[in-house]
N, C-alpha and C positions, 0 to 999 in steps of 0.2 A: 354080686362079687364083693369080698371083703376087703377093705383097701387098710392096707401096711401103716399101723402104728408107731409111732418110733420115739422113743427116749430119744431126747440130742445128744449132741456129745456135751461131753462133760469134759471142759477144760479145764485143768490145772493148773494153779495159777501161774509157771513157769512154760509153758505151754506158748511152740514156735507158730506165729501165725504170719509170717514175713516180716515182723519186727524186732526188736533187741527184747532179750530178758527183760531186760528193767523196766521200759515197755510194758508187756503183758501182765507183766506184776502189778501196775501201776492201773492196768483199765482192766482186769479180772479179778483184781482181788473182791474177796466178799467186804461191800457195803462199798467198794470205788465207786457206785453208782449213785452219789449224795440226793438228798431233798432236793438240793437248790442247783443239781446236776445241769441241768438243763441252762444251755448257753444263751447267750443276748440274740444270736442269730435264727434260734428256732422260734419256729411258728407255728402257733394252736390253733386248730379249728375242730369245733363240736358243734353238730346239729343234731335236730331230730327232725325225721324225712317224715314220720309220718304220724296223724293225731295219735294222742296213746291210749284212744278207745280201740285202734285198730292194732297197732304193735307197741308195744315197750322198747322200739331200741333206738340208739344214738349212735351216729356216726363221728369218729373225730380220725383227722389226717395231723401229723407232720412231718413239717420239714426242716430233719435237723442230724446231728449228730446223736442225743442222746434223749430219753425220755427221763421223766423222775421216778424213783421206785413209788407206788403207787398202789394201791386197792379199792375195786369199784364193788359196791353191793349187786353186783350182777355177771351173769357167766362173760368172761370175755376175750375175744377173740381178737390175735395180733397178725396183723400182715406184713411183712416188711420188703421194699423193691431191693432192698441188699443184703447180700451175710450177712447176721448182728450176733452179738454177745447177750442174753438174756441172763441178769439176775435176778434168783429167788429169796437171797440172805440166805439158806442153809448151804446151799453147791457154791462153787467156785465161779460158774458160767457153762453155760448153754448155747451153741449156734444154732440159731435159726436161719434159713436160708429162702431165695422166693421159693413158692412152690410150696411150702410146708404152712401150717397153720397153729400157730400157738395159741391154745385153748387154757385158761384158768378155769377153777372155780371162785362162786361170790367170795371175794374179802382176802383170796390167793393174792400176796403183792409179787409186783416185778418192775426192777428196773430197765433199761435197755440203752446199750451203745453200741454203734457201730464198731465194728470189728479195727478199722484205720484210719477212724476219727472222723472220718471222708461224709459230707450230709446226703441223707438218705432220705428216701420218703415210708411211713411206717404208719398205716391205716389201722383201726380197730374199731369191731362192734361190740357195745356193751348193752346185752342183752337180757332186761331184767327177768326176774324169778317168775312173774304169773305168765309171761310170753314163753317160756320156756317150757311150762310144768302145762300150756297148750299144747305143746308139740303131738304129743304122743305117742311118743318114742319110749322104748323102755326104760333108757336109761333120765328118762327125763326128770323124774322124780330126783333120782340125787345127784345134776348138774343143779337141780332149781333149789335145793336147800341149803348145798357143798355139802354137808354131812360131815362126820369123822376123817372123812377120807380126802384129807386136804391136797390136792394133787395141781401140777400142769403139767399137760402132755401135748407135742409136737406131733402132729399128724399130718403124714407125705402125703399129700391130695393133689397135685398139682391143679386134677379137673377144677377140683371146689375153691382151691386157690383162687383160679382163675375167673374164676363165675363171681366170687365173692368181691375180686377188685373190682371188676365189670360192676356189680352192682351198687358200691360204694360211689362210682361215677354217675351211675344211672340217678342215685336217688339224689343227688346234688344239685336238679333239675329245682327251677323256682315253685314245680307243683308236680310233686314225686306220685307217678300211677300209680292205681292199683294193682294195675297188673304186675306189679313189680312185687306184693305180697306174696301169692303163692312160692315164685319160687327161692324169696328168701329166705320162706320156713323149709322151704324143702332142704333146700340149703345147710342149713341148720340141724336138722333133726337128722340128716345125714352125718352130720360128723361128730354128734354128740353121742349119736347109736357107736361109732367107727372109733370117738373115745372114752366107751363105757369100760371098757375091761382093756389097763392098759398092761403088758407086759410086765415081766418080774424084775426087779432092780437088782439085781447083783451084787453091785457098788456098795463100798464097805459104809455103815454110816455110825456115828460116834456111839459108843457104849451108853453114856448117860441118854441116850434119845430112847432106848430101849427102857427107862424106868419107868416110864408110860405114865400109870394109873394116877400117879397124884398130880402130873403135867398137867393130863387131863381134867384132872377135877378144877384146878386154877382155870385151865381155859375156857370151860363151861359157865366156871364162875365170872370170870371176864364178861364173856356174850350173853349172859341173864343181866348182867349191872354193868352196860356199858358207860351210862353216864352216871354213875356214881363213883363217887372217891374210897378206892381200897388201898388201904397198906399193905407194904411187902409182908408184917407180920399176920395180920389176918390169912393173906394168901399161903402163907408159911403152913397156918394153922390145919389149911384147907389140905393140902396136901402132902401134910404128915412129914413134912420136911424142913432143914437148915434153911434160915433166908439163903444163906453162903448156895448153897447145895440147888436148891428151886431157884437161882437164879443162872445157875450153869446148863441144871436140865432142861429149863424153859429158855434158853437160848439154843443150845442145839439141838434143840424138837423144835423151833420154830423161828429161829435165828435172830431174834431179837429179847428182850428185856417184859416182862409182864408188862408193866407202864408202856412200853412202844407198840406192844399189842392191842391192849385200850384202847391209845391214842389212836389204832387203822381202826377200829371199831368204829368208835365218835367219829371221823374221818368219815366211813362208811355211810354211817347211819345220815350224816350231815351231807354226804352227798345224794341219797337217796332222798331226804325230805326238799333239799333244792329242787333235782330233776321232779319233783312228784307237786313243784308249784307252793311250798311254804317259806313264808318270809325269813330272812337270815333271822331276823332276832330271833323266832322262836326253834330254828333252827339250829343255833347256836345255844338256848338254853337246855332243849330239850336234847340235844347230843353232849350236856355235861363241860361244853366250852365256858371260860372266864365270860368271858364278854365276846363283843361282837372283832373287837381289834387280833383274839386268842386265835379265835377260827379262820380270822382272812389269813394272816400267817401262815398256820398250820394247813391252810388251804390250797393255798399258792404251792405253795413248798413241798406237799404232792401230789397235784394235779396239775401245775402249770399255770394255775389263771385265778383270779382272784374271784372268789363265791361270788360277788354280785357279776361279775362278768360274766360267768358261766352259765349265771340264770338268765341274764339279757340274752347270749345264746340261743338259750332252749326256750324262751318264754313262748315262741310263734315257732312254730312247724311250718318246713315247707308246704304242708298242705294247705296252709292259711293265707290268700294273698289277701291285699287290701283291696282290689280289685273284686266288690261285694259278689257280683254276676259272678263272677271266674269262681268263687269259692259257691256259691248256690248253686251253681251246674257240677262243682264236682260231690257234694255232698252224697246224693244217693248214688256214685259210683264208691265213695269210701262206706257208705253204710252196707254194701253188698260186700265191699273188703272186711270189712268187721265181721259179719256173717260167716262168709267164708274161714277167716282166720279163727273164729272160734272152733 
């Protein structure tokens, strides 16, 4: 059975959602959802449930009002236990509601607030590229690369919803099963199939978005040199266009600024060498950052937590305890999970 796809609504920035105009205006408008969004009372949490010989994914919860606009170098997946407001920077905002499953692709940002400011609890798996491109799902191949087709699509699942908060709990566990693999993939290559071909968009979108080809060619240029230093004129060059000009069409094809684009790139790329166990320094050189003070910043600012915190985090998987016994008796049940998941 093929389960129901669905574009969110797309809110306007005047748009009644129990509060005053001024209001809506104020927590929809494109880009209200700052870096530094995220309020003194919200709380980060990220783990990884399981070694990532067996899966590539991490689990993070909060609890709060609002998240920071953000991009992970990996497919990922938002749950939220209340209505929310989803910013992409191109749309106004998006409701997500429980029950629905907000799906990116790698390096797609999004911010997120609550609808009435009210704290929520807002779960996501980020699920890297080679765990994905396992699956064997059709569509898997271009969830695992994003491709051309920069997309996030809201998918009414309730079942998978539900299985997927279930397991966010499950693997929170001091030494997360194996048996808790199978059907998280199952899980997964379920709704990746369910968001390969998403419906046609109607909705009007700005005439310079359509001048396409040379956008293109700047953004390819972007993700071959992400830590290298480009000028707006070179990129001018690259794309046969005004700086004036390439810098309107490259905001509403992808709603920010070349340089802010870069910037989720490095971003990216620097949260991927973290999760993958490389030291900030060279994590910070090698992603094109000043120094190591450039990327805590710009780290914090959209992720929520400061690169060495993050890595402290992940550095031990639950499947790790220090209890030597506990971890040697589970080893050959994750070496059959590994098997299996491949």
């Amino acid at each position: 059975m093929r389960l129901p796809v669905q574009r969110p609504t797309i809110m306007a920035p005047g748009a009644r959602v129990g509060r005053s105009r001024r209001a809506q205006r104020q927590s929809l408008a494109p880009g209200s959802v700052t870096p530094n969004a995220t309020s003194a009372t919200t709380r980060l949490r990220f783990w990884r449930p399981f070694p990532g010989e067996v899966m590539d994914v991490i689990c993070g919860e909060t609890v709060g009002a609002a998240l920071p606009v953000q991009a992970y170098d990996a497919v990922q997946l938002l749950l939220s236990g209340s209505p929310v407001v989803v910013m992409d920077g191109v749309r106004a905002g998006r409701i997500v509601r429980p029950g629905q499953v907000q799906l990116a692709a790698p390096q797609e940002s999004y911010g997120v607030r609550s609808i009435d400011g009210a704290t929520c609890i807002m779960r996501v798996l980020l699920v890297g590229r080679t765990t994905v491109a396992r699956l064997g799902c059709v569509s898997a191949k271009a969830w695992s690369t994003g491709g051309d087709d920069e997309r996030q699509l809201v998918i009414d699942d309730s079942t998978a919803y539900a299985e997927l908060w279930r397991l966010v709990d499950d693997l929170r566990r001091p030494i997360a099963a194996a048996h808790d693999v199978p059907p998280l993939l199952a899980c997964l290559a379920r709704l990746l199939s369910e968001g390969s071909v998403p419906p046609p968009d109607h909705s009007p979108r700005p005439p310079l978005a359509r001048c396409g080809v040379g956008v293109a060619r700047v953004r390819d240029h972007l993700r071959a040199h992400v830590s290298e230093s480009v000028s707006l004129e070179e990129l001018a060059t690259i794309a046969g266009l005004s700086k004036h000009y390439l810098l309107r069409a490259f905001r509403c094809a992808y709603g920010v600024t070349p340089h802010a684009f870069q910037m989720r790139l490095r971003l990216g790329l620097a949260w991927r060498m973290i999760v993958d166990g490389c030291s900030l320094t060279r994590a910070t050189y090698d992603a094109g950052f000043a120094d190591q003070s450039h990327l805590t910043r710009r780290f914090a600012a959209a992720f929520g937590l400061p690169p060495a915190r993050y890595a402290r985090l992940l550095a031990v998987s639950h499947g790790a305890l220090p209890d030597a016994e506990h971890v040697d008796a589970a080893r050959p049940e994750w070496a059959a999970a590994a098997r299996s998941a491949a």
